[in-house]
KEBAPA-588665 format. One record per residue (C-alpha): residue in one letter; z, x, y. Coordinates in Angstrom, 1 decimal. Example, Ala and Ser with C-alpha at 12.3 -4.5 7.8 and 13.67 -1.06 7.14 Angstrom:
<sites>
(site "A", (7.8, 12.3, -4.5)) (site "S", (7.1, 13.7, -1.1)) 
</sites>
This chain:
<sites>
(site "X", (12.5, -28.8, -17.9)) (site "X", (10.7, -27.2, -15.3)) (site "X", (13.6, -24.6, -14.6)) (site "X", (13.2, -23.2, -18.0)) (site "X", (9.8, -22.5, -17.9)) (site "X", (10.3, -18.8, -19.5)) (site "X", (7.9, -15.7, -19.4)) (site "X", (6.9, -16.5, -23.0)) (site "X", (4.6, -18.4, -21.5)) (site "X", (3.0, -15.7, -19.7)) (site "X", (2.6, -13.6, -23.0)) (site "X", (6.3, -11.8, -24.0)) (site "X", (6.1, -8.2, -23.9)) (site "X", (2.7, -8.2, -23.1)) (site "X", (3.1, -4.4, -21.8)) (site "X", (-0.5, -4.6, -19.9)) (site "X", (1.6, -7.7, -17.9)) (site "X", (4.3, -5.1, -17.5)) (site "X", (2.6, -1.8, -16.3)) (site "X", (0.5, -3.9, -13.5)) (site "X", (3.7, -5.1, -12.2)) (site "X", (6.0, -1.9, -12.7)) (site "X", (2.8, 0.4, -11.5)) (site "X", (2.7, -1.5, -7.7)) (site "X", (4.2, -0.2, -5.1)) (site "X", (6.4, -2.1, -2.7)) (site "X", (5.5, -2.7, 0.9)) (site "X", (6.9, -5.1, 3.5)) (site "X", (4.4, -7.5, 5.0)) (site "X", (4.4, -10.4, 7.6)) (site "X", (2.1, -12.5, 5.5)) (site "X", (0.3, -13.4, 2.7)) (site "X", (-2.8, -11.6, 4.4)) (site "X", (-1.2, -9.2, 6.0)) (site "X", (-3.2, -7.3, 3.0)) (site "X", (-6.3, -7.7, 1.5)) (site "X", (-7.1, -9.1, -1.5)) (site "X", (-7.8, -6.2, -3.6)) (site "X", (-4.8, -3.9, -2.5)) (site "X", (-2.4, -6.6, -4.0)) (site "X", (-4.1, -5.0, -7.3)) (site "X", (-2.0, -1.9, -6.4)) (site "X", (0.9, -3.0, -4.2)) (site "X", (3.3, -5.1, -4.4)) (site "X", (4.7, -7.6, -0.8)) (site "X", (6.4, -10.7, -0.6)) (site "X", (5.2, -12.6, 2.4)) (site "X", (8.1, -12.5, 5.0)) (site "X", (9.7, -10.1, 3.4)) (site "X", (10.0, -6.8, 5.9)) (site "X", (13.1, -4.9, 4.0)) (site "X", (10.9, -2.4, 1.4)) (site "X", (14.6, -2.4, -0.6)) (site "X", (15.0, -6.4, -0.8)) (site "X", (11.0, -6.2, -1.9)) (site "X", (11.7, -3.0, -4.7)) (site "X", (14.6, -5.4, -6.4)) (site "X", (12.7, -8.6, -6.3)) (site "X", (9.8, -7.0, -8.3)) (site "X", (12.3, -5.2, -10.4)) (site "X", (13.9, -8.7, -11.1)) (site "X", (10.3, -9.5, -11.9)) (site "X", (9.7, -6.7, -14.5)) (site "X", (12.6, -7.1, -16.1)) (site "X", (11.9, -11.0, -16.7)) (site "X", (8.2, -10.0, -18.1)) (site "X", (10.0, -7.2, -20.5)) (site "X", (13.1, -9.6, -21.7)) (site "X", (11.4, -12.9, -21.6)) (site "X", (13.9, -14.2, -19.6)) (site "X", (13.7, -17.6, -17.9)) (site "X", (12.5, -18.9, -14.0)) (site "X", (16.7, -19.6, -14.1)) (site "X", (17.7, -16.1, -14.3)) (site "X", (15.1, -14.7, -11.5)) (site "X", (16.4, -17.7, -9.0)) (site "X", (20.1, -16.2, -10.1)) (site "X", (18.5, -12.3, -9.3)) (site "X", (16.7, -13.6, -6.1)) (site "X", (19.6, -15.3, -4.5)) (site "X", (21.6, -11.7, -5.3)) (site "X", (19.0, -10.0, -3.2)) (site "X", (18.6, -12.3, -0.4)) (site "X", (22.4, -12.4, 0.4)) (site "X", (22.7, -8.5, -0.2)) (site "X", (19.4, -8.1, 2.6)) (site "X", (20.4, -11.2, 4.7)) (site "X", (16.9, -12.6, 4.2)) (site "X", (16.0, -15.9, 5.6)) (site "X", (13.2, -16.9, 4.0)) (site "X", (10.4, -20.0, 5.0)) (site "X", (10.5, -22.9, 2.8)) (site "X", (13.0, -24.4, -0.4)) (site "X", (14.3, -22.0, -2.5)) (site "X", (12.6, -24.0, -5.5)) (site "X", (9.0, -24.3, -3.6)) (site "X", (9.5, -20.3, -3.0)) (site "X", (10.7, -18.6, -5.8)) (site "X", (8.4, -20.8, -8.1)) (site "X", (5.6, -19.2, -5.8)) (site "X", (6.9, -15.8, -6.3)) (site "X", (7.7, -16.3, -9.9)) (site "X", (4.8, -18.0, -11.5)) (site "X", (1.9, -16.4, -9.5)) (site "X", (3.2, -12.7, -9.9)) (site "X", (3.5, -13.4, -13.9)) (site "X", (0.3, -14.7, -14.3)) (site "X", (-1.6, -12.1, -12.1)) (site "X", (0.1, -9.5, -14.0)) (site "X", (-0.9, -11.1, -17.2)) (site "X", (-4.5, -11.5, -16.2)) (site "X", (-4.6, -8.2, -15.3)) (site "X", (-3.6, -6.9, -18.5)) (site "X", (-5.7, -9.4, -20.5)) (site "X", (-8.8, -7.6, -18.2)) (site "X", (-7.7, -4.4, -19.4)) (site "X", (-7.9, -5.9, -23.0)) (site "X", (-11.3, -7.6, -22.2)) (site "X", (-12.6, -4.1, -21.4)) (site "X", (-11.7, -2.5, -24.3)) (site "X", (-13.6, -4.7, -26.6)) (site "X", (-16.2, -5.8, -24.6)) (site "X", (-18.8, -3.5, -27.2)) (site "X", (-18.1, -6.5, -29.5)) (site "X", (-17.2, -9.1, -27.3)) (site "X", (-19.3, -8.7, -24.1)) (site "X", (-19.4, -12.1, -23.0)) (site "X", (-16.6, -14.1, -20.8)) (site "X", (-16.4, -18.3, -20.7)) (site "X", (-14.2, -19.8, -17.6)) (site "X", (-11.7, -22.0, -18.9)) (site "X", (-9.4, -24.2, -16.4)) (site "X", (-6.0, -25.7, -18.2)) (site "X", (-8.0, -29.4, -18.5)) (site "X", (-5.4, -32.0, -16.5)) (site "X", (-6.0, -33.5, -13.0)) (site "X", (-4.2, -30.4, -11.7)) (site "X", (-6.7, -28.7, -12.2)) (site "X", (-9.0, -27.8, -8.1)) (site "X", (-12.6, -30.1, -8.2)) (site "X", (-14.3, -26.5, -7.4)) (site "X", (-12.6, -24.6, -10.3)) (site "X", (-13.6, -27.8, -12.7)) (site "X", (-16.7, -27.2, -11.6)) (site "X", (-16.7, -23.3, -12.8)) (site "X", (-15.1, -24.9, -16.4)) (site "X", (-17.4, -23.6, -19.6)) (site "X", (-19.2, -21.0, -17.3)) (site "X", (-20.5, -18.0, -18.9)) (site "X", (-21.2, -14.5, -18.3)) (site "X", (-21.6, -11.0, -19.2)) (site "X", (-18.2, -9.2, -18.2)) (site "X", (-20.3, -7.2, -16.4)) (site "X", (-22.0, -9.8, -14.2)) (site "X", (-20.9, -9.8, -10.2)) (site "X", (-19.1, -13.3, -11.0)) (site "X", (-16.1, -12.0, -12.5)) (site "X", (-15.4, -9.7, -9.6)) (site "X", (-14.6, -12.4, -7.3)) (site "X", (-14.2, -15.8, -9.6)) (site "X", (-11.7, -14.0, -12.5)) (site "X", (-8.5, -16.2, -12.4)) (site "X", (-5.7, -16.7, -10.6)) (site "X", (-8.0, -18.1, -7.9)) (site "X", (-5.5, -19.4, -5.3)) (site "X", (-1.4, -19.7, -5.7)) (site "X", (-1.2, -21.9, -8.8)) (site "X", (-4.3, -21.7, -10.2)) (site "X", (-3.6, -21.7, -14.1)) (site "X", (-7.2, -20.8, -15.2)) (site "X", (-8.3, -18.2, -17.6)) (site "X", (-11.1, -16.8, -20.3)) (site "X", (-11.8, -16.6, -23.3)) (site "X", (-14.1, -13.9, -24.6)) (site "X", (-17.3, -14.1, -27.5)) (site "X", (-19.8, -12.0, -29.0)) (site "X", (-23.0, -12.6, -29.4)) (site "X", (-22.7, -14.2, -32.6)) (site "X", (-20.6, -17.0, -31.5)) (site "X", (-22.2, -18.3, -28.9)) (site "X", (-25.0, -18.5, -31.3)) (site "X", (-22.6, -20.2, -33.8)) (site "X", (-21.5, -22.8, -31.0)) (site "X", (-25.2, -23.4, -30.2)) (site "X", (-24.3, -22.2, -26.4)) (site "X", (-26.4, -19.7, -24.2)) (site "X", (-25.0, -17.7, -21.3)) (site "X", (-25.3, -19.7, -17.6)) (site "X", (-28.2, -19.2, -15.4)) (site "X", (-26.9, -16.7, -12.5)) (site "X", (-24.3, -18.1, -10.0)) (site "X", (-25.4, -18.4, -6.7)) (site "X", (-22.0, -17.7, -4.8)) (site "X", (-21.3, -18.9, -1.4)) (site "X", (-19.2, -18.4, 1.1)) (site "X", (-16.8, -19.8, 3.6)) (site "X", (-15.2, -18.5, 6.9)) (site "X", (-11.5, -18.1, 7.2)) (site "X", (-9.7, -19.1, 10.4)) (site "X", (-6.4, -19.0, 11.5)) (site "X", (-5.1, -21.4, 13.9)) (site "X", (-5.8, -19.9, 16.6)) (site "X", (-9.1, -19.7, 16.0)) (site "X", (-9.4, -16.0, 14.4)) (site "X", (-12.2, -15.6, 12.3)) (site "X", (-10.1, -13.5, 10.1)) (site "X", (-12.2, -13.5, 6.4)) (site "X", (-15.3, -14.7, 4.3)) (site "X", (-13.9, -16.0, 0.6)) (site "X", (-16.4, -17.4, -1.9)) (site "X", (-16.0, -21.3, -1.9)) (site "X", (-13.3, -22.6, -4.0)) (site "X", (-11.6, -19.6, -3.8)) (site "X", (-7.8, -18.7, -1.7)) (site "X", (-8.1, -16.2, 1.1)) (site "X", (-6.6, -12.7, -0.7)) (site "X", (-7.3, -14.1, -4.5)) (site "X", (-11.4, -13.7, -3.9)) (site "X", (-10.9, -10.0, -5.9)) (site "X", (-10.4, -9.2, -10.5)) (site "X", (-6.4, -8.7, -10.5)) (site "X", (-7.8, -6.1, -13.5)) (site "X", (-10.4, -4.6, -11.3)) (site "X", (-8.0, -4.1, -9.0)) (site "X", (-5.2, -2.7, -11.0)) (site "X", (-7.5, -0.5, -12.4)) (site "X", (-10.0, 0.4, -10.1)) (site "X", (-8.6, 0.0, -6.8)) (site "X", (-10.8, 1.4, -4.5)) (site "X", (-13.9, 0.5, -6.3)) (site "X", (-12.5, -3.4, -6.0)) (site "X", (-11.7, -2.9, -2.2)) (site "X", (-15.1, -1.5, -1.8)) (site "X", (-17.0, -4.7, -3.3)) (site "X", (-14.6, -6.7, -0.9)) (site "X", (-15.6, -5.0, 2.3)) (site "X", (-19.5, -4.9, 1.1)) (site "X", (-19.2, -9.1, 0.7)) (site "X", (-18.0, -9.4, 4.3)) (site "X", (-20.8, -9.1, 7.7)) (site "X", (-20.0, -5.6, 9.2)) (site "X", (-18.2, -7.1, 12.4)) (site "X", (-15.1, -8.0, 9.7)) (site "X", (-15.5, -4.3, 7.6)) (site "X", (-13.6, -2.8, 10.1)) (site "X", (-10.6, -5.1, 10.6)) (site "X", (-10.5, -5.5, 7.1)) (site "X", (-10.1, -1.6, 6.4)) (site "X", (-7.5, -1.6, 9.4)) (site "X", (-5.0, -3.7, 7.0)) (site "X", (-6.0, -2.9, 3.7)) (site "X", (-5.0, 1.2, 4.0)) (site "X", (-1.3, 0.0, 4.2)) (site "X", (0.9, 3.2, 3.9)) (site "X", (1.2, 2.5, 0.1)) (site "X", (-2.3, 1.8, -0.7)) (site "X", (-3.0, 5.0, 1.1)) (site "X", (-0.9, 6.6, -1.3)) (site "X", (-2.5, 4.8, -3.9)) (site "X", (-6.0, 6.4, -2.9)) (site "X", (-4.3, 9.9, -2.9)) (site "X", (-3.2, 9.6, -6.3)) (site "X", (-6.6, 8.1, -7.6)) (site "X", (-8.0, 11.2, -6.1)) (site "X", (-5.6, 13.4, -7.2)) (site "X", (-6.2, 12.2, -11.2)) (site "X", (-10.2, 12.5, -10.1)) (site "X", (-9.7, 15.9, -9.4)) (site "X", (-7.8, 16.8, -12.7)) (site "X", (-10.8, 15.2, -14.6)) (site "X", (-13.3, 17.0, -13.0)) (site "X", (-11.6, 20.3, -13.2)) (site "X", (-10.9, 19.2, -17.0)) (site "X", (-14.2, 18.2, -18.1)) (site "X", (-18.1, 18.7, -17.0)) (site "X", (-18.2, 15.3, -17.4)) (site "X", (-16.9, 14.7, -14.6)) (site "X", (-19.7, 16.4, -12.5)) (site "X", (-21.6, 13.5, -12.8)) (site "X", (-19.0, 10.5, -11.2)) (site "X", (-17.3, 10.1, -7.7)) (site "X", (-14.4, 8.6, -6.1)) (site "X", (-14.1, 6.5, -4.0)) (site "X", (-11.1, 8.3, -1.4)) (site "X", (-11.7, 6.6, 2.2)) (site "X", (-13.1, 3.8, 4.1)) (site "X", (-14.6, 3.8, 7.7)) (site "X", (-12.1, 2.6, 10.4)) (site "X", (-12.7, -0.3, 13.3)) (site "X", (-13.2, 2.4, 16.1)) (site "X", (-15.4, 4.7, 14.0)) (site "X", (-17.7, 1.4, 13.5)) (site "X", (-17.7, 0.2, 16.8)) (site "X", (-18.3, 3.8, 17.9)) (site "X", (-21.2, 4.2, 15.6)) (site "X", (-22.6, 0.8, 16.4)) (site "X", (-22.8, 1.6, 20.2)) (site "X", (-23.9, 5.4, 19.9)) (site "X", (-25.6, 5.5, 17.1)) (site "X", (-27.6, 2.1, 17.0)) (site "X", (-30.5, 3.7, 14.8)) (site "X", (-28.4, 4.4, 11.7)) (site "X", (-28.0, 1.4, 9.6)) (site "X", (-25.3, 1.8, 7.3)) (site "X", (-25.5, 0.3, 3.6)) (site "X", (-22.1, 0.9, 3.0)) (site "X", (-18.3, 1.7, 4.8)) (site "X", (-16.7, 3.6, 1.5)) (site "X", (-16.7, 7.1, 1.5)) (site "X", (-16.8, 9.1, -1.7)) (site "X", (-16.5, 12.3, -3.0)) (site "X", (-18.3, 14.2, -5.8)) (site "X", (-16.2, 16.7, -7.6)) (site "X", (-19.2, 19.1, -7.5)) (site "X", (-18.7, 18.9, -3.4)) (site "X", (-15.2, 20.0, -3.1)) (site "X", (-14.0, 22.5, -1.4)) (site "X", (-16.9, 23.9, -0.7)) (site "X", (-18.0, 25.5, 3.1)) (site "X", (-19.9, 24.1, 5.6)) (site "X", (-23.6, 25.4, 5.4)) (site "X", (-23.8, 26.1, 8.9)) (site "X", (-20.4, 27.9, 9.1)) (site "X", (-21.2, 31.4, 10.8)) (site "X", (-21.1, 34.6, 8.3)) (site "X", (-17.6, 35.5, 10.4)) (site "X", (-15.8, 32.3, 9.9)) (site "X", (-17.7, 31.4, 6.2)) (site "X", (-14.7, 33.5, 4.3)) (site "X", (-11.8, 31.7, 5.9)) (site "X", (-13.8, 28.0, 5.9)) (site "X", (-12.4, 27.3, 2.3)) (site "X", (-10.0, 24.5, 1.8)) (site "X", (-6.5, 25.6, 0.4)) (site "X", (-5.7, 23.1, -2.5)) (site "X", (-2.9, 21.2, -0.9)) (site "X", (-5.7, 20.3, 1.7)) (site "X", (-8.6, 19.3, -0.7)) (site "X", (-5.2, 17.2, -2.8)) (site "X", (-4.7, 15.2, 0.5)) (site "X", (-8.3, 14.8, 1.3)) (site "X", (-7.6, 10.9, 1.5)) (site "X", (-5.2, 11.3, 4.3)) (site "X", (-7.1, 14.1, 6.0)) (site "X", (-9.7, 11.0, 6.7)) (site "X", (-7.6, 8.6, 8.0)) (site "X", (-5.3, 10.6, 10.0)) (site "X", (-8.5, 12.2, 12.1)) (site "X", (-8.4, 13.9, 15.5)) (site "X", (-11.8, 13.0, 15.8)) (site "X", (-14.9, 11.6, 14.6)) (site "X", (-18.5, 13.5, 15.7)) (site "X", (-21.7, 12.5, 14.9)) (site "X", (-24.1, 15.5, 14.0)) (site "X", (-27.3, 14.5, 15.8)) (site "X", (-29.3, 17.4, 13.8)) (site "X", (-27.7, 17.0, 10.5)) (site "X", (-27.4, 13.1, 10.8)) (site "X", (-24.4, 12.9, 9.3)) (site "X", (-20.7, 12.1, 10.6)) (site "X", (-17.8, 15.2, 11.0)) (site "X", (-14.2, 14.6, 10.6)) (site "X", (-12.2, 16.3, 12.5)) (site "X", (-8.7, 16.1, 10.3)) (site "X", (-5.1, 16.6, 12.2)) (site "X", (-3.7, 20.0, 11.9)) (site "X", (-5.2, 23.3, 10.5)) (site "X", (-4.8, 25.5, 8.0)) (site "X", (-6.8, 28.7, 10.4)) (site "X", (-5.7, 29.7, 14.0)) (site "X", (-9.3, 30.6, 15.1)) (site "X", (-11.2, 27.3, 13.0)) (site "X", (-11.4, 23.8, 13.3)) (site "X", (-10.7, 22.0, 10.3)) (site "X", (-14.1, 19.7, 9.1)) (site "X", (-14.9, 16.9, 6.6)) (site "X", (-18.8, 16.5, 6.8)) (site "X", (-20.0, 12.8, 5.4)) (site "X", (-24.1, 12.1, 4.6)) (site "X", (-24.1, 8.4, 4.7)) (site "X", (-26.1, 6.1, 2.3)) (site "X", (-25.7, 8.4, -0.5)) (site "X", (-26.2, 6.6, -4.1)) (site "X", (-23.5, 7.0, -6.3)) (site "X", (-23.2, 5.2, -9.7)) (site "X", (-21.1, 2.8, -7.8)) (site "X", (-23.4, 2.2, -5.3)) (site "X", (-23.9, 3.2, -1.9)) (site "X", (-21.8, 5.0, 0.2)) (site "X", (-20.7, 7.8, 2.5)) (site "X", (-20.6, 11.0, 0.4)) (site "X", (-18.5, 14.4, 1.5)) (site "X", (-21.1, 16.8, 2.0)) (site "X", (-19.0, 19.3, 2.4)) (site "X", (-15.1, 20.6, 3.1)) (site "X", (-15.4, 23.5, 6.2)) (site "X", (-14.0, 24.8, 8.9)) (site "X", (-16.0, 26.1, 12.2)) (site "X", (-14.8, 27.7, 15.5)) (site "X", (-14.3, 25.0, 18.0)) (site "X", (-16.2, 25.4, 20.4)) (site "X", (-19.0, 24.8, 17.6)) (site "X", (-18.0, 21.5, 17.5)) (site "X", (-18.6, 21.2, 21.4)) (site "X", (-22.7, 22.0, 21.0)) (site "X", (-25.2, 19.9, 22.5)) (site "X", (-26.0, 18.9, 18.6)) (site "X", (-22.3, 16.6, 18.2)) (site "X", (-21.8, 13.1, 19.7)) (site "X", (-18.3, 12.7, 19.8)) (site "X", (-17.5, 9.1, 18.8)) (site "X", (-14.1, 8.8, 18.3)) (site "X", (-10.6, 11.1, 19.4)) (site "X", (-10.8, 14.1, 21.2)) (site "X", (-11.3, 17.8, 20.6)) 
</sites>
């Protein structure tokens, strides 16, 4: 029967499945899109749901079904607990609606694990084959993507690795080399993918998703688990620039914010652990709607490759270059300042844009110096070995009326 459809299904104590799902963090949302694709990676929502406690026990009832194996039966019996302890009244049929909740939280959590999996023996087995489950459920356009196969490397996987859409049932199977050659297969030609506009209903453009594929499922669940900010970053470089900025606006939730900090944070401890280090970034902000639309109208010459900031380890905390001899020894960062370095950018004063330098200063809320004016200087179209983006030139501090030189365009805020 239907109703006993259990978690065994899914993979019992699969603990991959069960750290993506205990790792989220909970967040109340409106809707489904309230949040981007890729943050669902990181956090967890159910749509309509705006109590944060009624959202903590629902995915608690959800971990607990992925680590006991426990039945669809028993999570209806926890989620009609929590609704009538929160008062919820949810849209649709309880059946319809905890099935939803049920079956496409297991499976991303499983398919996130199974990434994590697929990583680690990718030396071995480097190559991934779409597979759909084979019945007439099964969408025309993810039929189409059936026996398809890549490197696990290629672009393809970071926006067609299953779930797909709510229900989709698809998944991979991995090979090495030598088996395709023992099947008498060869890898597919590269995928041309294309995209489609999402509108709401009142006429919104509100998203571009790859054909074929749900608004908010177009991301890897593993990517996105894993790599968070990297995954968000290859969302907002697939979109035209007018939608970067909207996108940003609802994807740095207050708990994906928090899930930047902490990426940061364990960035940091790398770096200052190992010289290895030296040579990576991190991904720790994203440009904002008004600092877009500010740039776009004052600064029409710069042509921006990408919206992500990131930081190099070799870059922090060090002075602005122009800081004046006076101000140079009270310019350094203290290290509860560099730690929330991700907030500092989003919760700005104000945005300039250094005509001389060419580069954008952040102006961060708050001070840690009566006489200076906090500063986050960004060189944009850096190359990083993720790609372009806006790299921290430096951490400073400068005397404010500095900031008011003939050199600065404020874009955004006030000083």
């Amino acid at each position: 029967m239907a109703d006993q459809v259990a978690v065994r299904d899914f993979g019992v104590q699969f603990q991959g499945a069960i750290d993506n799902l205990k790792g989220k963090l909970p967040e109340s949302t409106l809707a489904w899109d309230d949040l981007a694709g890729p943050v669902h990676g990181k956090v967890f929502a159910i749509a309509g749901a705006t109590n944060v406690d009624l959202v903590s026990d629902i995915q608690k009832s959800l971990v607990s079904a992925l680590e006991k194996g426990t039945t669809i039966s028993q999570f209806r019996k926890d989620f009609d607990a929590s609704v009538q302890q929160y008062g919820w009244t949810y849209k649709g049929k309880r059946g319809w609606r905890t099935s939803v909740i049920f079956d496409n939280n297991m499976r991303s959590a499983h398919m996130a694990g199974r990434w994590e999996q697929l990583l680690a023996n990718s030396d071995r087995r480097p190559y991934l084959q779409y597979r759909t489950a084979g019945d007439a459920r099964v969408r025309p356009r993810h039929r189409a993507w059936n026996g398809l196969i890549f490197l696990i490397t290629d672009v393809f996987w970071s926006t067609h690795y299953p779930p797909n859409d709510f229900g989709c049932r698809c998944t991979v199977r991995a090979y090495s080399y030598a088996d395709l050659d023992s099947l008498g297969v060869k890898p597919s030609p590269p995928y041309e993918i294309k995209y489609r506009t999402v509108i709401s209903k009142d006429g919104e453009i509100k998203d571009q998703v790859p054909i074929g594929i749900g608004p908010g499922w177009d991301h890897n669940v593993g990517q996105s688990w894993l790599a968070p900010e990297l995954a968000l970053g290859q969302k907002l470089a697939s979109l035209p620039r007018y939608l970067q900025g909207p996108m940003v606006d609802k994807a740095i939730s207050p708990a994906f914010q928090k899930v930047l900090s902490e990426q940061f944070k364990t960035f940091r401890n790398a770096s200052e652990a190992t010289s290895a280090a030296r040579k990576t970034a991190q991904i720790v902000s994203f440009l904002d709607s008004p600092t877009l639309t500010a740039l776009a109208e004052k600064v029409p010459a710069l042509t921006l490759e990408s919206t992500s900031v990131g930081v190099f380890n070799r870059n922090i905390g060090l002075a602005e270059s122009g800081a004046t001899a006076k101000a140079a020894a009270s310019s350094t960062w203290p290290a509860d300042w560099i730690d929330a370095l991700p907030e500092n950018l989003r919760n700005y004063r104000a945005v300039l844009w250094d005509t001389q330098a060419e580069a954008l200063v952040v102006i961060p809320q708050g001070g840690f110096d009566k006489l200076l004016v906090p500063q986050v200087v960004l060189r944009p179209n850096a190359t990083t070995q993720q790609g372009r983006a806006l790299s921290v030139k430096s951490l400073g501090a400068l005397p404010a009326a500095d900031l008011k030189a003939e050199r600065y365009t404020l874009l955004v805020g006030k000083l």
